[in-house]
N, C-alpha and C positions, 0 to 999 in steps of 0.2 A: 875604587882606587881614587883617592883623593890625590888633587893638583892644584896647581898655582902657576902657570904661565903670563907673560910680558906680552907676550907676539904670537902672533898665529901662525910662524912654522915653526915656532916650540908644541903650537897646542896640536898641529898638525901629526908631530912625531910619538909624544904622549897616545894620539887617539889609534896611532899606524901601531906603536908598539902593545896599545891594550887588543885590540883585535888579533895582533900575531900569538898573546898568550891565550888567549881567549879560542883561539884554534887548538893551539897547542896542546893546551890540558882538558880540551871539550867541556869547558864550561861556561859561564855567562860572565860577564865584567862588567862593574856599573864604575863609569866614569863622575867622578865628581867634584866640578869646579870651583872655586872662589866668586862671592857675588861682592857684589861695592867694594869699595876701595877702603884699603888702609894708609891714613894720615900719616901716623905716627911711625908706620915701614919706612925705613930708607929704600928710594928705586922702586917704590911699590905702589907708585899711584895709581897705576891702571893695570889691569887683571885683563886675559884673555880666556875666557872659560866656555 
């Protein structure tokens, strides 16, 4: 499951809601964050992954 969070209780609710499906359908979920920073994003200079 690829993401892109700002803050850490955005990344918080991402990791709460992949563990709830991840129960849900008994199967595994691989979380997959954003690494370095995009310049050229607007509002997107820092990443919480």
């Amino acid at each position: 499951m690829p993401f892109c969070t700002d803050e850490r209780q955005s990344y918080l609710r991402v990791r709460y809601c992949a563990q709830a499906r991840a129960i849900e359908n008994q199967c595994y979920v691989v979380m997959s964050g954003n690494v370095g920073n995009l310049p050229k994003v607007h509002n997107m200079d820092i990443q919480y992954a």
